[in-house]
N, C-alpha and C positions, 0 to 999 in steps of 0.2 A: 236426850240421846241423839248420836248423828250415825246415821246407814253411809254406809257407802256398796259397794260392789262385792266387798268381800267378806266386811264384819261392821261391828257394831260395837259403838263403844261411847264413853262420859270421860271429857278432859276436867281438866284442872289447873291449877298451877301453883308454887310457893315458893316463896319469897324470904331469902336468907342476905341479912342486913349486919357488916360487920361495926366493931368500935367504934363511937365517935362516929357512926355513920363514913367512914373513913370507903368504905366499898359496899357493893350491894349488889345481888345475885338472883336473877329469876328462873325459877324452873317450873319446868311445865310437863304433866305427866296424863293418862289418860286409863281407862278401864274399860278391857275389850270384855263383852257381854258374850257367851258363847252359846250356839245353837243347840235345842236337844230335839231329838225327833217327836216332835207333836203335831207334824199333819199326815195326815194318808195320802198319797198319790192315785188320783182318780183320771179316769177317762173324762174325754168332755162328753159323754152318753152313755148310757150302760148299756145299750144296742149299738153298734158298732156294722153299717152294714158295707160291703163291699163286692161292685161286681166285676165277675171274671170274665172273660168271653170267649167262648170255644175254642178246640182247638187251638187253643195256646197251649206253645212248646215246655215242654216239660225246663225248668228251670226258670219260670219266668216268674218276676219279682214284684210285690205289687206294696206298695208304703201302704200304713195302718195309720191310724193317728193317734198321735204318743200323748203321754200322760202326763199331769202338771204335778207338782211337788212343790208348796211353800220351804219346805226346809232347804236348805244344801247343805254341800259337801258330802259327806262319807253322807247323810239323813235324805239325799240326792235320790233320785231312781236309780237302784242300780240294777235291774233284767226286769224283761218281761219273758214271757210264760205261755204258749199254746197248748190248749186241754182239749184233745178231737172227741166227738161224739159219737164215734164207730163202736162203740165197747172195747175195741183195744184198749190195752195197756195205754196210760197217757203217756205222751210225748211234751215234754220240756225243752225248749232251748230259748238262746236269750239270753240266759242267767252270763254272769261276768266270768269268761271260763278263757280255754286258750283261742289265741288268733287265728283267723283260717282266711288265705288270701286278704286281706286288709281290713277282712271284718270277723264279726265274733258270732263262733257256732259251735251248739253246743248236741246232744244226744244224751238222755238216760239210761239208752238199753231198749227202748220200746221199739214195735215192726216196723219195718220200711216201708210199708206198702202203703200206707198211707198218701192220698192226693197232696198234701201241703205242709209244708213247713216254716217253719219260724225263723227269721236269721234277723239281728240285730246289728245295724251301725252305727259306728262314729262321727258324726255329723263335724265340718269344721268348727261348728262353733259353740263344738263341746256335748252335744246331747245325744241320745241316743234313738236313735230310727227304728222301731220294729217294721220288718217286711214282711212280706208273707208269698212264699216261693213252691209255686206247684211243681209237684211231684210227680206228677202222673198224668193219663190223659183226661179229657174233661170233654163230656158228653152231654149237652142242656138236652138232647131229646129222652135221655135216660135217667138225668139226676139236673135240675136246675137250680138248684142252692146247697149252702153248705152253712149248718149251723156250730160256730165253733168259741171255744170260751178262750178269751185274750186275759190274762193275769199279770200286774204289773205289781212290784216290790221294792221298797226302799233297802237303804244299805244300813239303818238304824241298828239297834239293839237294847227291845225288841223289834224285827224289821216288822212298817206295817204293810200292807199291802190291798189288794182290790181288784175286781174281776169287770169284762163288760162282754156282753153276745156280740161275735163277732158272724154276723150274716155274710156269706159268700153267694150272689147272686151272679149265676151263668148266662149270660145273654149274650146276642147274636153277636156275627163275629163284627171288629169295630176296632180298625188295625190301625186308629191311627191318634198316637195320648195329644193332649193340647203341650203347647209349648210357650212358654212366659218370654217375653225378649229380653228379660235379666233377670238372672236367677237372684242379683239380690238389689232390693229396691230400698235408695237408702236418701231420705228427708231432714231438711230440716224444721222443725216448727214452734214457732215461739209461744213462750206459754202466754196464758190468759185468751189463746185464741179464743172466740167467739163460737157457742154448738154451730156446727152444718157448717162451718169451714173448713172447705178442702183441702185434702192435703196432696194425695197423689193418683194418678189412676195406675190401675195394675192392668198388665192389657197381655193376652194371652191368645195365639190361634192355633186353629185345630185343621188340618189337612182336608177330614171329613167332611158331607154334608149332609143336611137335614137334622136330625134329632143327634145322629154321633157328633156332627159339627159346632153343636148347640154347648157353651161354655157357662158353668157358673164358678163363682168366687166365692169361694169360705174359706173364714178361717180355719188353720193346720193347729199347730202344737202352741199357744196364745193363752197365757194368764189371764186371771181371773178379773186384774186393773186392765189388761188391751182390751177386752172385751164392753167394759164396764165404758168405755174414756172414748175407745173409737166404734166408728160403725163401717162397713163394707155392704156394699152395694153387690149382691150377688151377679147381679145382669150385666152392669156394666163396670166393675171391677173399681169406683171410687171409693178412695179413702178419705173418711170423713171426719171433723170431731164431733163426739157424743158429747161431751161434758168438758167445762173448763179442767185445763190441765194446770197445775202450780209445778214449778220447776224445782222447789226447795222440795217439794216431795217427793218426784216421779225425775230424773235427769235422763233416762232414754229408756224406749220402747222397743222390746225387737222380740219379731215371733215370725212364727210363717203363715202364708197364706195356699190354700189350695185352686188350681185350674181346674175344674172338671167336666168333661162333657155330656151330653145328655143319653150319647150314646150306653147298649146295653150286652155288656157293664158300660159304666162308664170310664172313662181312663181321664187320667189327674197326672199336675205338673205339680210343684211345688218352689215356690220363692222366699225366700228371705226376708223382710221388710226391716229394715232398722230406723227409728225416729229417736233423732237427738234433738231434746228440748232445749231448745234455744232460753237464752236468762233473756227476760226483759227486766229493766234497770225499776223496781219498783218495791225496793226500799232503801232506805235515807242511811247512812253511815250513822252507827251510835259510839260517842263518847265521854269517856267516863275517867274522870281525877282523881286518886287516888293519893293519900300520904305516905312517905318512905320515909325513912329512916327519921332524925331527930330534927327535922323541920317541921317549925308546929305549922299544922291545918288544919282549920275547922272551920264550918260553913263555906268555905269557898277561898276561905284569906287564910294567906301565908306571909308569916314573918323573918324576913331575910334581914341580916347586918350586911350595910357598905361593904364591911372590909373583906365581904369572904372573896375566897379565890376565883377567878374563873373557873368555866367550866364544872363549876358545883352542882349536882342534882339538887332538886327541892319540890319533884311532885313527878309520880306515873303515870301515866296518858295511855290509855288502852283506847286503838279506834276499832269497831267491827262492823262488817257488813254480812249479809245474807245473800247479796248477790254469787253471780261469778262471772269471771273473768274478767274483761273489763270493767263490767259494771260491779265486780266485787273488790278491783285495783282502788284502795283506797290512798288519796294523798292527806296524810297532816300536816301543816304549819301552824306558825307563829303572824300572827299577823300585825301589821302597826309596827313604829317606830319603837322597839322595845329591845331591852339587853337581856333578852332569853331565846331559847332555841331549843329545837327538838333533835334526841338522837336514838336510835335505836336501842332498845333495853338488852341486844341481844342480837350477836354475831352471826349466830344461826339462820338460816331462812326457815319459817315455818309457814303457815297458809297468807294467801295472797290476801284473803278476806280479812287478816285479824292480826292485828302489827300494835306494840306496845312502844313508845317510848318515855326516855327520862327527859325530863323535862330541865336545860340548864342554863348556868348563866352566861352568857356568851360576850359579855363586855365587864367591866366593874364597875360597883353600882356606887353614886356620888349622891349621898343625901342633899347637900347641895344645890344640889342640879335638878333631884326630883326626889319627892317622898312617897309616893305611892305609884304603882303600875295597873292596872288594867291587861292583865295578857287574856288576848282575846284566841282559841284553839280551833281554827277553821278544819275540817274533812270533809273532802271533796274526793264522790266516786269518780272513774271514768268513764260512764255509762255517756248515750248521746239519749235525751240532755240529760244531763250529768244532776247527782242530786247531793246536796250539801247540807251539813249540820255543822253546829257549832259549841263549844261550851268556855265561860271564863273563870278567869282565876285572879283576885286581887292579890297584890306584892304590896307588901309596906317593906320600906327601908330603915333598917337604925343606921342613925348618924355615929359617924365620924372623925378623926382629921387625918384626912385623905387627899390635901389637895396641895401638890406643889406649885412656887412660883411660876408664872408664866410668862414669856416675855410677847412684846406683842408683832415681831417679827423674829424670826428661826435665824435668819442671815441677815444680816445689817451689812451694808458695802459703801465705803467711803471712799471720796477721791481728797489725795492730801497732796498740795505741790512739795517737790524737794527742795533741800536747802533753807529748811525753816528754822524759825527761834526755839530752842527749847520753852517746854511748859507750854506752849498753845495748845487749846482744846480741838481734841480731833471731832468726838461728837460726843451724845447721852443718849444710855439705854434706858427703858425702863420695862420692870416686870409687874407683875399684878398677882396679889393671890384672891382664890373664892372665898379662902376660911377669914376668919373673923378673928379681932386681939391678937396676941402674938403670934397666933398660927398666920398673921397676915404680916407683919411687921418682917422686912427684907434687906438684910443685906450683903452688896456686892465684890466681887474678886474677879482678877484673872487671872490665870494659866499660866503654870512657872514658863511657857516656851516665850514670851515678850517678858520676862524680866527684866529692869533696866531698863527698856526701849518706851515701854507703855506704863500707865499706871491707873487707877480707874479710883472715883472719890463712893465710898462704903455706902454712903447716906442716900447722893443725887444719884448718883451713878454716871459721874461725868469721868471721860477719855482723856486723857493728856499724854505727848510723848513729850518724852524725856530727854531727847537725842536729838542731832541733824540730820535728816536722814538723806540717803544720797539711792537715787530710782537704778544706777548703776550698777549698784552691788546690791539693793534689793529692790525689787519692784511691788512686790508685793505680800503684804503682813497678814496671816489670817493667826485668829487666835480665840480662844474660848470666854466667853463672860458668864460667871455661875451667882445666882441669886440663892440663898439661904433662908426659909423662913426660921422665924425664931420659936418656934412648938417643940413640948417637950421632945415627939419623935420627928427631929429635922427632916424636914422635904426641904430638896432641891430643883431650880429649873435651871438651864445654858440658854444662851444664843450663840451662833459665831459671828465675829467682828471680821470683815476684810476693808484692810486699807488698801487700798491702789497708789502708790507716789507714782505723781502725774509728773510728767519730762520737764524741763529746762534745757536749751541749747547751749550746754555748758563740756560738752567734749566737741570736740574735731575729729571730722573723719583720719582714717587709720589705716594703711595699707597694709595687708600682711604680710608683704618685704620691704626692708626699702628699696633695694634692687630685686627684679625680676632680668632672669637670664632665661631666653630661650633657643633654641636651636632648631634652625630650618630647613631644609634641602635647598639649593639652588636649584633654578628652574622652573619654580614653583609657579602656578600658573597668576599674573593679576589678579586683585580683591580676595586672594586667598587668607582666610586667617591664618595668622603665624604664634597667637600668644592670647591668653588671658589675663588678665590681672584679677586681684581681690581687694576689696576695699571695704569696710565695715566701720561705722559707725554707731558709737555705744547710746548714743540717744534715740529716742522713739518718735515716730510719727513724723510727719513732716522736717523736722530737725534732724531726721536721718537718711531723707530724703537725697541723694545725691547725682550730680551732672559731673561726667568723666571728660576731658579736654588730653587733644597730644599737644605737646609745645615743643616743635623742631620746625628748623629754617626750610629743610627739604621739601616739604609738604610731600612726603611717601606714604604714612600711616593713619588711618585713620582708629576709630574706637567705639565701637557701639555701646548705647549707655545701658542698659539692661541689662548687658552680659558680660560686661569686661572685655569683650574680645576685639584682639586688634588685626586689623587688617591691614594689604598692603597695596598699593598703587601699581607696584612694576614688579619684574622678574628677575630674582636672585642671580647673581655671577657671583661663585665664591672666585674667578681670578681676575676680577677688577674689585670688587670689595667684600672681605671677610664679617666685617661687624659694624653694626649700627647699633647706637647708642641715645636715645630722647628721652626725653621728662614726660609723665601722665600725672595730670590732676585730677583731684575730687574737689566738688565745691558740694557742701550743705545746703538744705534748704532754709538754715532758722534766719530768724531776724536777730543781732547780724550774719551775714551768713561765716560759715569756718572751711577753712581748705586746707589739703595735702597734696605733696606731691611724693613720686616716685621715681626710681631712675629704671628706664628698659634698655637691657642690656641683647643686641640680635645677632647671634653667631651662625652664618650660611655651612650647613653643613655643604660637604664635597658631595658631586656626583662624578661617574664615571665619563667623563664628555670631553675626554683629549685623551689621543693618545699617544701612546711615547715616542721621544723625537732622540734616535741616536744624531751624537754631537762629536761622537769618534768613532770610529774612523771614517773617509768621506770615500763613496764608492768609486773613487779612480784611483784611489791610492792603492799603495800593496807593500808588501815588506819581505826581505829578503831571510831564507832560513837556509843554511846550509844543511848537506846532509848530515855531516860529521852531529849536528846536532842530537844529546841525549834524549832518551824519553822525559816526558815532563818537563819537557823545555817551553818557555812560555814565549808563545806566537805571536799575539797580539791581545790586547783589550777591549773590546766592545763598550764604549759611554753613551748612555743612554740617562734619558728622564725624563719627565711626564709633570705636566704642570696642575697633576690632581693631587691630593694627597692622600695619607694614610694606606688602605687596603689597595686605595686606586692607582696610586703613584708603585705600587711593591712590584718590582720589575723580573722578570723572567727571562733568562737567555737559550736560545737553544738554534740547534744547525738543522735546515731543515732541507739542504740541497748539495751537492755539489761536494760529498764527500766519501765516494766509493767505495775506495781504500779504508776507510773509518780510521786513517791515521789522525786527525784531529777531534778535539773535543772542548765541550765548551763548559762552562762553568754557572748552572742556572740563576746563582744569586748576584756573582760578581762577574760577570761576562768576560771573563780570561780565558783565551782559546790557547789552549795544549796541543803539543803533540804525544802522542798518545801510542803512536807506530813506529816500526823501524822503517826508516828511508832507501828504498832501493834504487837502480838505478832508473827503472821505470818510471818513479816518481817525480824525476827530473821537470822541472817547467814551471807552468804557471797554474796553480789550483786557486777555484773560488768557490770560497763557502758563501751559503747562503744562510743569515743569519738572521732569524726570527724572535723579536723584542713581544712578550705579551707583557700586560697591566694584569693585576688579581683581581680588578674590578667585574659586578656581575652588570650587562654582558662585559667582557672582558674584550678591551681592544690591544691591537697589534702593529708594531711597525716591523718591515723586512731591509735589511741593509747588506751589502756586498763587500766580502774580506778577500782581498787579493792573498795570496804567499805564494812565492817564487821560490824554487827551491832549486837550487845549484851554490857552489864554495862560492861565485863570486857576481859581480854583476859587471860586464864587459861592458854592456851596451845599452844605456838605460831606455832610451829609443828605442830599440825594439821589444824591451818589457810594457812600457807604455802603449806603443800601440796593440800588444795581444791584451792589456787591459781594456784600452777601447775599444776592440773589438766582442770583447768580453762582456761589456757594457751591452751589446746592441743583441748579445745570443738569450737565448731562450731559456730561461732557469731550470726547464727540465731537463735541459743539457749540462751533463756534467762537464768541467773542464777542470782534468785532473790529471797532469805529467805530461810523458812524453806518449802522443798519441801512436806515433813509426814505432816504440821500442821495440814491442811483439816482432813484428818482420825483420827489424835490423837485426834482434836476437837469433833466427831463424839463421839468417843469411852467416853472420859472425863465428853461429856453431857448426856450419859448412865448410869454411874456410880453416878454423880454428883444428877442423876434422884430419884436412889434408894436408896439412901445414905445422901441425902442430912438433914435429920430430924436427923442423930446419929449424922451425921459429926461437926453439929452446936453446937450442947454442948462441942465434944471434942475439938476443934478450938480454942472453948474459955477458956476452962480450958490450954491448952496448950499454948495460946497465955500469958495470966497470969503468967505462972509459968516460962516461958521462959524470959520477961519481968525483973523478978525477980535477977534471977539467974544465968543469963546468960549473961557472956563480948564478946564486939566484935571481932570477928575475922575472915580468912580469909579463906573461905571454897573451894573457887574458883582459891585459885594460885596455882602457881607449887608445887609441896612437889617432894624429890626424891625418886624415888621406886614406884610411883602410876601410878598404868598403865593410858593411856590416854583413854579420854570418844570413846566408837563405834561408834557417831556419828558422823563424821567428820560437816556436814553440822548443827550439834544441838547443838551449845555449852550449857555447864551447867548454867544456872540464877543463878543471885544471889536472895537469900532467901532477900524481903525485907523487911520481919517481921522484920529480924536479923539486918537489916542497924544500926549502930552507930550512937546515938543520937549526933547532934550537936549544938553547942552554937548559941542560936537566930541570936544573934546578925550575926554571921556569914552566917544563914538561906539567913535572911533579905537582904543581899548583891547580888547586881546584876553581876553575870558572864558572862564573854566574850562571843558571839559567839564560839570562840574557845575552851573554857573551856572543853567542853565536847570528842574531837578531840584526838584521840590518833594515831601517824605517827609510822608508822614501816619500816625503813631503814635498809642498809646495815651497817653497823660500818667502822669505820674506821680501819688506821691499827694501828692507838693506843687505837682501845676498844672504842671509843666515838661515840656517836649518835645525831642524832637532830628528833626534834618534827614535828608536822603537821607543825609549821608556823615556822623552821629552826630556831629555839632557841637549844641552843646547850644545852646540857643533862650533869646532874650533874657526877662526878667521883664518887661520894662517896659509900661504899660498901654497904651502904644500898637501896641505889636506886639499884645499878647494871646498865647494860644497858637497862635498861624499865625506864621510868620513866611517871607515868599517872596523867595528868595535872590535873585531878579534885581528886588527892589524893590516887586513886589505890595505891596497890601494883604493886612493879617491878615482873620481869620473867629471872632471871638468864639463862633462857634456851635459850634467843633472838639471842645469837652469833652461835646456831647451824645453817645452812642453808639450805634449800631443793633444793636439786640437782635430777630435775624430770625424772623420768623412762619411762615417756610415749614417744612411738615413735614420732621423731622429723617430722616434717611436710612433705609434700613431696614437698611444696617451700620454697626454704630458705628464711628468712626474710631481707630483703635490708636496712638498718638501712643508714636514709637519713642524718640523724645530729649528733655530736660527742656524746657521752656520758656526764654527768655532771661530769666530773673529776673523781679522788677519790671517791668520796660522794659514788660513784654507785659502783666503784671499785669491791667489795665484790660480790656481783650480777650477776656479768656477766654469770654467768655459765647456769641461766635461759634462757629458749630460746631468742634467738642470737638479736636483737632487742625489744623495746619498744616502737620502732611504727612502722606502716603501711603505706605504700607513696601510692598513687594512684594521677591520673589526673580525677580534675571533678567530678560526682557522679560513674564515672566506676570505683569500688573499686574491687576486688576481695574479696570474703568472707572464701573460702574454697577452697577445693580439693573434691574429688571423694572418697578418703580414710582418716575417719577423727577417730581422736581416740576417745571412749567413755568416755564421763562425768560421771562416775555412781560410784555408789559402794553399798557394801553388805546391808546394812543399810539404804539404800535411793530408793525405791522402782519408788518413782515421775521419777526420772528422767530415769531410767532404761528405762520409756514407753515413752519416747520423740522418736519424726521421728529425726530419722540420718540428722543432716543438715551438710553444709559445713567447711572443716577446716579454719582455721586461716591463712590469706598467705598475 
C-alpha cells in the first residue's frame, strides 16, 4: 500500500497486446482504500490546566491545546465543546456552526453570565484552535481557579468523541505573553539522521522578569509520530532527533510548539514548526524484464530473426526506485556497441520513481555479422553518489540473406585525357558480398544516362568508353554502377563513377566580337579607360591561361591583362580626330601556344567645347530695305555654325538688342530676319539688330553678331551709311540705333507750320503738282553726282520726292515682286570689282550698273568701292573672332573692327567696357542725350 497526503491506495497495471504482436498497450490502474472513523480524538492529557491572570479584560482570549485525530476528512475533529461547573445549564460552543467575524461561535441557549467561553478557529493550515474567552471579571482574592470540562468530537458517523479537565488557574497579574521571532519555524532534515541530532532551536522572549519572564517550550497540537521521532528541550527551546526518521515512511513533520512563561498564569505563544524530510539516495534502482507479445523469453534469452524490421519491441524493462526526487530520477540505458535501444512504453508521464520501457531494435540485425547479443540494461539514480543496478538479456539472431553487394568505395573519380581511342579502359570496380554461394556471385551494369558513351564488362567489372570524347562539350561524366547479387531474393549495391576529361590545348582563344566598337567623350582626361574587351578560351587551366597585346603604330592604348580594359595615353579632340581603329590580341598559355586577334573600333563622342561662329553677315556690313517694303519681307539671313556636332552644333537664332520698334524678327532655326512692322517715317535710317547665336549643348554656348538695315527708297550716298555703321560699331549695345533720332521734333515743328499754312499751301500743291506732271521727265535727284557735297545728316538720308516717281507700265504694276525685291545688300567687292546682292546673285559688270546694282531698278553708286576705314578708338577688348571669315567675299572689309561676332557662353555675354566711344554727331541731338552704356566686346 502507498500514503500519501490525502489517501491511500494499491496500483497495478495491464497490458493489452494486439495481432501478430503487431501493437501493444500498457495500462496502469490503482485502488484508493477509503477511511472509516476508528479512532477517538483525544487530548494530549485529560487534565488540561490553564492560567489566567487577573484582571484581565473581559474578552480576552487564551489558546487551549487542540486535540489529535488519526482519521481525517469529514472522521477529522470537527468542534469542540465547553461544559461549566457552575450548575447552569451547560454551555456548547465550538461545534461547526455559522461564521462570526472570521471565526466560529456558536451558543445553545444557556446564561450569559458565565466567566468564560469557548470560541473556535481556523488556523492557516487548516485545524481548528479552541480559545477560551473570558467573559467577565476575574478576581484570584475571591475565586483562584476554575475547574471546566473541554469535549472534543469527530465529524464520523457514529461521531466519537472525548472529554479532558480544563483547570483555569488565576494568578497574579503578568501582562506580558512570550513571543517566538517566527511564527513558523520550517527545516530541513535528512532522514537516517543519527538520535541527539539537532535540528533547530525555537527561541522565544518574554518582556517580563523573574519567574513571568521565565519561558518553557512544549509541544502544542503534535502527533503521536512528532512526539515519538523528536524531543524538545523545554529550557532552551532545541529541537532534536529522538529516533531515526525513514523518509519512505514519514515525508514531513508539522505541528506546533508552545512558548510559555513561568509567570502566574502563565502566558504562551505558539509557532508553527514544519520539517521536511529530506530523501537520502539509500536505495539502488530495481529492474525487471519482462516478455511481450510473441517474442519467445525464457530465462533471460530471447530469440529475434535478422530480418525483422527496425524498431520492433522484443522485451518490457520496468526500472523503480524508492527514492525521490533526485535520487528517485531514474536513468535506463542500453549499454555497449548493440542494435537495441530503449523507449518509453508510454506517452504519458506518470511517477518520476518508476518509468517502464519497450525494449527495441534500433539497427537491423545481420546474422553475419553477429549471432548472439549480450544487451546489458544499466539504471542509474541521480542521487549524489548516484547508485546503480544492472540486469541482461541474451539475443540470438536467425539467419538470413540479407546482405547486398558492396562496393568498396561509394565514389570512384577518374581523370581521362580527351581525344582518345575508343574501347580504352577507363578503370574496374569491384563490389563484395558477406552472404555466401549465389547470394555472393555479382553481376555488373550501368545507368541508361552513359549509354553509348560507357560500357562496363558483367563479370570483371571493367570500364571502357566507347566514344572520343572532347572536355569542351563535356567535362565531366558522372554515372551509376549497380552490382546484383544472384539470390533468389535479389540485393542490390551502386557506387558512382566520375570521369573528369582532362584539357588538351586544342582550341584558340576566342573574342566575343570580332569588332569591338566603343564610344568615348572627348576631353577625356589621359590613362582614362575608354573600352573593355572579352576574350574566352574553351580550354582549361593553363591552356586558357591568356596575355592580351595592342598592336598599333601610334602607341596611344594600352590593355591591362586581367580585365580587358583599355586605356589611353592622350586626350580625345573629336575636331582633329573622330575614330581610332587597332588590333588586340590573346595569346594562350599551352605548349604550343594559340592566338587571336580583334579589331577596336574608338568613336570620340562630341562635347560642347566651341561655340558658333556666324560666317554671314560680317558686322560692318548692312543692307538696304526700303519702306514701301511688305510685311514678311525678308531682311537678311543670319549663317551661322559650330564646329560640334549633333545636340551641340543645333543652332538657335534670336535678336537680343537694338529693336524697339519690334519691326523685325528673327527666325530661331533658320536665322532669316523679317520684317514683321509697318515702316513709318520715323523709322527712316540706320537700325542695328543685335543678333544672338546659342548651341543646345549643356552648358550651352553663344556667339553675338551685328545686322545693319538701312531703311530709306534709295541709297544716295554709300559713305555716309558706312560711316553711321562705324560708328555703330564703336556704340554701346544697350544703345538702341533705330531710325531717325530728330523725327519726333521735326514732326513737332512741321505740324506748326503745316497749322498756319495749311489753306495757301493747298492751292499751290496743286497747281505745282499739275504743272510738274506736265512737264517734267524722270530722273534721279537722289544718286551720287560728283562735286556734291554729302547731306549733314548722317542719320537723315534724303527721300525720294514721290510726286516725282516715274510712271510705269500697268501691266508691270500688276506683277507681284519677290519678298526680295525690295532688299538692296551692300558687300565688300571683290578683287575683280564684282559684288553680290542680298540673296548672293552675283551683280552685273556692265558700266552702267557699276558696282550698285538695286534690285527694284535704282540707280547704281559708283562711289560703293570707296571703304570706311573707322577713326573711332578701338575698343578696350579686342574682339576674339571664333570662326573664319567667308573667304574673299569679305576680304575687302577686314580693316572694320577685327571680327563680326561676339562669342560668349550662355546668356553671360559681355556688352561693353567702362570706356565706350560716343555715337553722336553735330546734327543728331537724340542721341547726344542718351546715358553712356557699355562698349562692344
Amino acid at each position: 500500500m502507498i500514503f500519501d497526503e490525502n489517501e491511500c491506495f494499491i496500483d497495478f497495471e495491464v497490458s493489452v497486446i494486439g495481432p501478430a504482436q503487431s501493437w501493444v498497450d500498457l495500462f496502469e490502474g490503482k485502488v484508493i482504500i477509503l477511511d472509516i472513523n476508528d479512532n477517538t480524538p483525544s487530548f494530549p492529557s485529560p487534565v488540561l490546566t490553564l492560567s489566567v491572570e487577573e484582571n484581565r479584560p473581559i474578552g480576552t482570549l487564551y489558546l487551549l491545546p487542540t486535540a489529535t485525530d488519526r482519521d481525517f476528512g469529514r472522521n477529522g475533529i470537527e468542534r469542540y465543546e465547553l461544559i461549566q461547573d457552575n450548575g447552569e445549564n451547560s454551555r456548547r460552543l465550538g461545534s461547526s456552526g455559522d461564521p462570526y467575524s472570521g471565526k466560529r461561535r456558536f451558543d445553545d441557549g444557556a446564561s450569559r453570565s458565565s466567566v468564560f467561553e469557548l470560541q473556535v478557529a481556523d488556523t492557516t493550515d487548516g485545524e481548528k484552535q479552541p480559545q477560551l474567552i473570558i467573559k467577565g471579571a476575574l478576581d484570584r482574592e475571591q475565586r483562584d481557579s476554575y475547574e471546566l470540562t473541554l469535549r472534543v468530537r469527530d465529524g464520523g458517523d457514529p461521531p466519537r468523541s472525548s472529554q479532558a479537565i480544563l483547570r483555569v488557574m488565576i494568578t497574579d497579574v503578568n501582562d506580558n505573553n512570550p513571543r517566538f521571532e517566527k511564527s513558523v519555524y520550517e527545516a530541513d532534515l535528512p532522514e537516517n539522521s543519527s538520535p541527539g541530532s539537532p535540528i533547530l532551536q525555537l527561541k522565544a522572549t518574554d518582556a517580563d522578569v523573574g519567574v513571568n519572564g521565565q519561558i518553557e517550550y512544549v509541544f502544542g497540537a503534535a502527533t503521536e509520530s512528532v512526539r515519538r521521532l523528536l524531543r524538545l528541550d523545554e529550557s532552551t527551546g532545541w529541537l532534536s532527533v529522538l529516533h531515526r526518521i525513514d523518509r519512505e515512511e514519514v515525508s514531513q513533520l508539522r505541528f506546533t510548539v508552545m512558548a510559555r512563561d513561568r509567570g502566574q498564569p502563565p502566558k504562551m505563544d505558539k509557532a508553527t514548526v514544519v520539517l521536511n524530510i529530506k530523501d537520502e539516495n539509500d536505495n539502488v534502482p530495481a529492474i525487471e524484464i519482462r516478455k511481450i507479445g510473441r517474442i519467445f523469453l525464457k530465462d533471460g534469452i530471447a530469440n529475434v530473426a535478422e530480418d525483422v524490421v527496425v524498431d520492433t519491441p522484443i522485451a518490457l524493462v520496468q526500472v523503480s526506485d524508492k527514492d525521490q526526487g533526485e535520487n528517485g530520477i531514474v536513468t535506463c540505458t542500453v549499454v555497449g556497441d548493440v542494435p537495441f535501444q530503449l523507449k518509453p512504453a508510454s506517452e504519458m508521464e506518470g511517477e518520476q520513481n518508476k518509468k517502464k520501457y519497450f525494449l527495441h531494435t534500433s539497427a537491423p540485425l545481420d546474422y553475419e555479422a553477429t549471432q548472439e547479443y549480450n544487451v546489458v540494461i544499466v539504471a542509474v539514480d541521480s542521487g549524489s553518489p548516484s547508485l546503480t543496478s544492472n540486469n541482461s538479456l541474451i539475443v540470438k539472431v536467425g539467419d538470413t540473406n540479407d546482405n547486398p553487394p558492396i562496393f568498396s568505395q561509394n565514389v570512384v573519380e577518374v581523370s581521362f585525357p580527351e581525344n582518345n581511342a575508343p574501347g580504352e579502359r577507363v578503370t574496374t570496380v569491384t563490389a563484395i558480398d558477406a552472404d555466401s554461394g549465389k547470394n555472393a556471385e555479382i553481376a555488373y551494369s550501368l545507368d541508361s544516362s552513359v549509354s553509348g558513351i560507357f560500357s562496363i564488362d558483367a563479370d570483371s567489372g571493367d570500364i571502357r568508353v566507347n566514344t572520343i570524347l572532347d572536355r569542351e562539350q563535356t567535362e565531366r561524366y558522372e554515372f551509376k554502377v549497380i552490382a546484383k547479387d544472384k539470390g533468389i531474393n535479389t540485393l542490390q549495391g551502386s557506387a558512382t563513377v566520375v570521369v573528369l576529361v582532362a584539357d588538351k590545348n586544342d582550341n584558340q582563344p576566342k573574342f566575343m566580337q570580332d569588332v569591338f566598337t566603343f564610344y568615348v567623350k572627348e576631353n577625356l582626361e589621359p590613362n582614362s579607360p575608354v573600352g573593355m574587351v572579352t576574350v574566352i578560351d574553351a580550354d582549361k587551366g593553363q591552356n586558357a591561361e591568356m596575355s592580351l597585346f595592342v598592336k598599333e603604330e601610334e602607341d596611344i592604348f594600352s590593355i591591362e591583362n586581367d580585365t580587358g580594359t583599355i586605356f589611353s595615353t592622350l586626350s580625345f579632340d573629336r575636331e582633329q580626330k573622330t575614330t581610332y581603329t587597332f588590333l588586340v590580341k590573346a595569346v594562350d598559355g599551352g605548349d604550343p601556344p594559340r592566338s587571336a586577334t580583334a579589331t577596336v573600333s574608338l568613336f570620340v563622342m562630341d562635347e560642347n567645347d566651341n561655340a558658333p561662329t556666324v560666317t554671314f553677315p560680317i558686322n560692318s556690313s548692312y543692307t538696304l530695305l526700303p519702306p514701301s517694303s511688305n510685311i514678311r519681307t525678308v531682311v537678311r539671313t543670319v549663317i551661322a555654325t559650330d564646329s560640334d556636332t549633333g545636340i551641340n552644333a543645333d543652332l538657335n537664332y534670336s535678336i537680343i538688342g537694338g529693336n524697339p520698334f519690334k519691326l523685325f524678327e528673327i527666325d530661331g532655326g533658320t536665322g532669316v530676319i523679317s520684317l514683321v512692322g509697318k515702316l513709318e517715317q520715323k523709322h527712316y535710317g540706320l537700325h542695328r539688330l543685335v543678333v544672338q547665336v546659342n548651341d543646345s549643348g549643356q552648358p550651352s554656348q553663344s556667339t553675338t553678331t551685328l545686322v545693319h538695315v538701312y531703311v530709306n527708297e534709295t541709297l544716295s550716298n554709300s559713305t555716309v551709311v558706312e560711316a553711321q555703321v562705324a560708328k555703330s560699331l564703336s556704340t554701346s549695345l544697350n544703345t538702341n540705333i533705330a531710325g531717325d533720332p530728330n523725327y519726333d521734333l521735326s514732326k513737332q515743328r512741321l505740324s506748326i507750320v503745316i497749322g498756319v499754312v495749311s489753306g495757301i499751301m493747298t492751292v499751290i500743291l496743286i497747281i505745282l503738282v499739275v504743272v510738274m506732271a506736265r512737264y517734267c521727265r524722270p530722273k534721279n535727284k537722289n544718286g551720287y553726282e560728283a562735286g556734291k557735297k554729302d547731306h549733314e545728316d548722317f542719320f537723315t538720308p534724303q527721300q525720294h520726292d514721290k510726286s516725282k516717281k516715274p510712271k510705269k507700265d500697268k501691266r508691270k504694276q500688276k506683277s507681284k515682286q519677290p519678298l526680295y525685291s525690295s532688299i538692296v545688300t551692300v558687300e565688300a567687292s571683290k578683287p575683280n570689282g564684282q559684288r553680290y546682292d542680298g540673296v548672293n546673285e552675283k551683280l552685273s559688270d556692265s558700266p552702267g550698273m557699276g558696282r550698285y546694282r538695286s534690285v527694284n531698278g535704282g540707280p547704281g553708286s559708283p562711289d560703293l568701292a570707296r571703304h570706311y576705314k573707322s577713326s573711332s578708338p578701338l575698343p578696350t577688348v579686342q574682339l576674339h573672332p571664333q570662326s573664319p571669315t567667308a573667304g574673299k567675299k569679305h576680304q575687302a572689309v577686314q580693316d572694320l573692327p577685327p571680327a563680326n561676332t561676339f562669342v560668349g557662353t550662355g546668356d553671360n555675354i559681355s556688352l561693353g567696357s567702362d570706356h565706350c566711344s560716343e555715337y553722336s554727331s553735330q546734327t543728331i541731338n537724340k542721341y547726344n542725350k542718351q546715358t553712356p552704356g557699355r562698349c562692344l566686346t
